[in-house]
C-alpha positions as a Markdown table, in Angstrom:
| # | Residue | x | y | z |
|---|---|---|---|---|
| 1 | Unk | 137.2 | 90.5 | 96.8 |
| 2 | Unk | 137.9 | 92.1 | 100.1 |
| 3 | Unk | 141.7 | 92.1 | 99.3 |
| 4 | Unk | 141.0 | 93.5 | 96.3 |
| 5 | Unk | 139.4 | 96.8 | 97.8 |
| 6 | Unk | 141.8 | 97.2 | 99.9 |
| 7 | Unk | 144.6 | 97.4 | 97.1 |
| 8 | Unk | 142.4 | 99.6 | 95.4 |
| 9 | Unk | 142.6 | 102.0 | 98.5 |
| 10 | Unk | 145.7 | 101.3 | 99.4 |
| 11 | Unk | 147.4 | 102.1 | 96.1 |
| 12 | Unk | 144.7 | 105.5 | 96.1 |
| 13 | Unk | 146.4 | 106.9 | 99.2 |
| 14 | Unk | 149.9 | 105.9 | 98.0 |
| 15 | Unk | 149.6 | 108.0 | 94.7 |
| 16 | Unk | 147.9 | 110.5 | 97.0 |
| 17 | Unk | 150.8 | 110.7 | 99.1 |
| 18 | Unk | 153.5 | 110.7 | 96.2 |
| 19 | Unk | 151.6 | 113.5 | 94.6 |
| 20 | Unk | 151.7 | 115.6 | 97.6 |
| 21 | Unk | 155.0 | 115.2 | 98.5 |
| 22 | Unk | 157.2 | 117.9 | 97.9 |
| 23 | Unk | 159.9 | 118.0 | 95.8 |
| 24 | Unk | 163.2 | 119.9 | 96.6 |
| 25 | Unk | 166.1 | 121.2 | 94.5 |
| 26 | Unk | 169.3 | 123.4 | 94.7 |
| 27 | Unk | 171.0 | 126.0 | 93.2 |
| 28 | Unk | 174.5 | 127.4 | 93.5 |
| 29 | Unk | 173.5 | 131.2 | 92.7 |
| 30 | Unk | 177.4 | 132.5 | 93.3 |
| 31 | Unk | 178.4 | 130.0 | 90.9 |
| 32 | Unk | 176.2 | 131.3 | 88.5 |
| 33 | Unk | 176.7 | 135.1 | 88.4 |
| 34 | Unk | 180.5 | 134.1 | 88.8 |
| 35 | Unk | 179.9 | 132.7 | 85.2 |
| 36 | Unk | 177.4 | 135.3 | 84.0 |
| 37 | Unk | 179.1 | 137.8 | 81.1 |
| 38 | Unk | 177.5 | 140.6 | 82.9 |
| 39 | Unk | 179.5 | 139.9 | 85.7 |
| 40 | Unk | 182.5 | 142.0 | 84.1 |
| 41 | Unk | 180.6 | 145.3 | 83.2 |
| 42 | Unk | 179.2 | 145.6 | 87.3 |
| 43 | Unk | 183.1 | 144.4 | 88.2 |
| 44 | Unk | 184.6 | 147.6 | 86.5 |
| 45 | Unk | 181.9 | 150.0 | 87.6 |
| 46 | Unk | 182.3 | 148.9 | 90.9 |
| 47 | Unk | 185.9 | 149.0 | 90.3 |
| 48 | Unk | 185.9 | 152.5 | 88.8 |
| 49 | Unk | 183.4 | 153.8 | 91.9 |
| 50 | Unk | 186.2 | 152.6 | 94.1 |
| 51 | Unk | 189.0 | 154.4 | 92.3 |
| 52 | Unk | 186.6 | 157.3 | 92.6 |
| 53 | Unk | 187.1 | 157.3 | 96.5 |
| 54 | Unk | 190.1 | 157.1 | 96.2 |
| 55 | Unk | 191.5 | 159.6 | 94.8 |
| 56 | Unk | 188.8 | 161.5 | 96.7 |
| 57 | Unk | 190.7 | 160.2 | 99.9 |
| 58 | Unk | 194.3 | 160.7 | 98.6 |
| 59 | Unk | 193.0 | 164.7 | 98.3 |
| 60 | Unk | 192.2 | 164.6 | 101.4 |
| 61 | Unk | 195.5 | 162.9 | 102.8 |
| 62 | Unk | 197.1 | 165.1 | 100.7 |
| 63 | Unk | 195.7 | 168.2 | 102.4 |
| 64 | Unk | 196.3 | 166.7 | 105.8 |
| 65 | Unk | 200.1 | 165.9 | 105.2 |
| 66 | Unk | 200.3 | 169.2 | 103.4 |
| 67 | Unk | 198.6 | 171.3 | 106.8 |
| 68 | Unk | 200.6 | 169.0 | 109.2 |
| 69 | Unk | 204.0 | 170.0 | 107.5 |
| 70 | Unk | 203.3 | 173.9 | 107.3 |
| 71 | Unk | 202.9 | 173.1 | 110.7 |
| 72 | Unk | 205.5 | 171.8 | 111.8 |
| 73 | Unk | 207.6 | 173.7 | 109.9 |
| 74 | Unk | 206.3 | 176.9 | 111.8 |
| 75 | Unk | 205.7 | 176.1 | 115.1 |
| 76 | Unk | 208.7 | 177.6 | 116.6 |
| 77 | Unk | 207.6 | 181.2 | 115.1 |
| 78 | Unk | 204.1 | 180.8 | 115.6 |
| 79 | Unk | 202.1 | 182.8 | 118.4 |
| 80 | Unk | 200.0 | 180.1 | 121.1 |
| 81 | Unk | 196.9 | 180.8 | 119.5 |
| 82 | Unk | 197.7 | 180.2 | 116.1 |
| 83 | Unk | 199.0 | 176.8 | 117.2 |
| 84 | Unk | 196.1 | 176.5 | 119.1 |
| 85 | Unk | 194.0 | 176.9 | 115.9 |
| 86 | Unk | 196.3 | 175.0 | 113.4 |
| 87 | Unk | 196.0 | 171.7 | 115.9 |
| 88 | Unk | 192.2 | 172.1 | 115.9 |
| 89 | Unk | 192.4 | 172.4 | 111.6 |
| 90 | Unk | 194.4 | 169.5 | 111.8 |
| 91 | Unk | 192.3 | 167.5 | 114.1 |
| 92 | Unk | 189.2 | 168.5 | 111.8 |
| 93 | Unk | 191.0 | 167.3 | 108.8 |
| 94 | Unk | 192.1 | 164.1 | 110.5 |
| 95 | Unk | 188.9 | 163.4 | 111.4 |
| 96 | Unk | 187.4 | 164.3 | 108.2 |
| 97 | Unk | 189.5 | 160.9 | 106.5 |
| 98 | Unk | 188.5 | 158.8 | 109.6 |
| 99 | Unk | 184.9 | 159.8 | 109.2 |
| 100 | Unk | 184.9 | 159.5 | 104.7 |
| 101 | Unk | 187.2 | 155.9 | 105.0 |
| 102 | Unk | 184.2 | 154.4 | 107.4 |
| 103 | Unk | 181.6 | 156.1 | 105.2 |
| 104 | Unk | 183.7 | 154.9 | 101.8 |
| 105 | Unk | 183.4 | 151.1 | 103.2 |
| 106 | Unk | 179.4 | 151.4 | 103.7 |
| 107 | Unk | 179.1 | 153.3 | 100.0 |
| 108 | Unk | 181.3 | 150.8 | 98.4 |
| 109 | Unk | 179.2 | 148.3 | 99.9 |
| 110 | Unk | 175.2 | 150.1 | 99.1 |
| 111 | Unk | 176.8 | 150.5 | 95.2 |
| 112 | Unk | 178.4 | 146.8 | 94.8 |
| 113 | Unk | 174.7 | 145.7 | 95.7 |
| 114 | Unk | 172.9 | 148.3 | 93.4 |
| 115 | Unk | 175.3 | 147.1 | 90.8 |
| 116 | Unk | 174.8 | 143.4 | 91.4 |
| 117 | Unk | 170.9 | 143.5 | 91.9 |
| 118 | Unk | 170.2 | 143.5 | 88.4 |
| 119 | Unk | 172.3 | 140.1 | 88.3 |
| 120 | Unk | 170.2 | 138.5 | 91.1 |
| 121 | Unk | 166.8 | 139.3 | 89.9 |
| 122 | Unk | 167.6 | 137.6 | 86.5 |
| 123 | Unk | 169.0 | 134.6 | 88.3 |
| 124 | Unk | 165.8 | 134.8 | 90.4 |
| 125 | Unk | 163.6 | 135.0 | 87.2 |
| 126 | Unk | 165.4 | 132.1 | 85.6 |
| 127 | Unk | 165.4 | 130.1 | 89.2 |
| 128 | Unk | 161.5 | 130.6 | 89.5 |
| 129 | Unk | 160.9 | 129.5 | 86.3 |
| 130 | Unk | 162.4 | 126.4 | 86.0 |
| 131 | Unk | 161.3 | 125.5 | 89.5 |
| 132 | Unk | 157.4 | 126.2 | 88.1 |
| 133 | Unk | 158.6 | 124.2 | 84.9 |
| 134 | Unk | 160.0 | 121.3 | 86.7 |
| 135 | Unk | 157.3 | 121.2 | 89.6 |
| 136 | Unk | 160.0 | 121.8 | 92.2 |
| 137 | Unk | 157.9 | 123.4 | 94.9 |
| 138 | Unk | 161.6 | 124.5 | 97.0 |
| 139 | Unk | 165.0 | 125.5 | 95.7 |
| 140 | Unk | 167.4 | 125.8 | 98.3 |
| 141 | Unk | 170.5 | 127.7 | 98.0 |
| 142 | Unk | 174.1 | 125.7 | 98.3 |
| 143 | Unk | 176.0 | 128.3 | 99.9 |
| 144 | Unk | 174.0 | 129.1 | 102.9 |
| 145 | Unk | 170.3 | 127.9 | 104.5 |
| 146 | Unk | 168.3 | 130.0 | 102.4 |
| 147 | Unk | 165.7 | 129.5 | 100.3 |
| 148 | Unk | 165.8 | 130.5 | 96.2 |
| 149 | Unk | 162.4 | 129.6 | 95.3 |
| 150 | Unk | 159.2 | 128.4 | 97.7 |
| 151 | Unk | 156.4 | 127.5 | 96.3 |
| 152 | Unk | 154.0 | 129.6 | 97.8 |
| 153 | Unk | 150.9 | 127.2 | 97.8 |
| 154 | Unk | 153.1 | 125.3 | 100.6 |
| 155 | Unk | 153.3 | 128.6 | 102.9 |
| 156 | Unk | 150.7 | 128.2 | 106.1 |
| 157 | Unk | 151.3 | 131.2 | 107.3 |
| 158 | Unk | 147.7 | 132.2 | 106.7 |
| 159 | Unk | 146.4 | 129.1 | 108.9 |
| 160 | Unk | 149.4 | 130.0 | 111.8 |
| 161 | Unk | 147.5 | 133.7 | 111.4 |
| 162 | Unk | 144.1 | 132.2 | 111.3 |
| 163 | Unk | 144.6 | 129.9 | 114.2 |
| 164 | Unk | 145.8 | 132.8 | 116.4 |
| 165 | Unk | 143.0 | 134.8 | 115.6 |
| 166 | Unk | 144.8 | 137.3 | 114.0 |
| 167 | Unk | 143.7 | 139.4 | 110.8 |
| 168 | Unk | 145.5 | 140.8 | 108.2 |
């Protein structure tokens, strides 16, 4: 009889434990937009953005190259202070393409990401759901050490809070 109890309780804290284990999964999100049909629409805006720039920056060039040969093709004839005042056009110019090529990286960058968001939040959506579907309560990504989907009923940030004494 007494071993019988304690296989009853025994096997009660076993399923316990199984049932609050966690169960992990992962995703390959890169993979997945890679695939998406989407994929080729944000490609050529992002493209056609960047050819935007471009030609924005070969004007400039163009403008540069055009000032620096009037220039040079003048400077024997032309008084100090004229030269004085071409060199400090042409150094306004030239840093004018510096400063839009380091600018053109950073906006190429902020619209590739406010093109690909869209992408991402449906992967998300899908990710989440199936996760909530398949009782995963993690889904980590492949390509790096983040995290896809947490199940937020596992978070103890509340209790690290709580413990500390802290509010929200």
């Amino acid at each position: 009889m007494k071993n019988r109890i304690t296989l009853i309780i025994a096997t009660f804290f076993i399923c316990l434990t199984i049932s609050a284990q966690t169960k992990v999964g992962t995703v390959d999100r890169e993979y997945i937009i890679a695939k998406m049909p989407q994929l080729k629409t944000v490609q050529e805006r992002i493209k056609n953005y960047g050819a935007k720039l471009d030609s924005i920056n070969t004007i400039k060039i163009a403008k540069y190259d055009a000032t620096v040969k009037v220039f040079n093709d003048n400077i024997k004839t032309l008084p100090e202070a004229d030269k004085k005042t071409k060199f400090a056009e042409i150094s306004k110019l030239k840093q004018e393409i510096t400063q839009f090529q380091k600018n053109g990286t950073t906006m190429m960058q902020l619209r590739r990401n406010e093109f690909m968001r869209p992408l991402y939040q449906k992967v998300n959506e899908l990710i989440e759901g199936i996760a909530k579907e398949k009782g995963y309560t993690q889904i980590l990504t492949v390509t790096g050490n983040n995290f896809a989907y947490i199940d937020t009923k596992h978070d103890i940030t509340k209790l690290v809070l709580d413990k500390l004494g802290i509010k929200e």
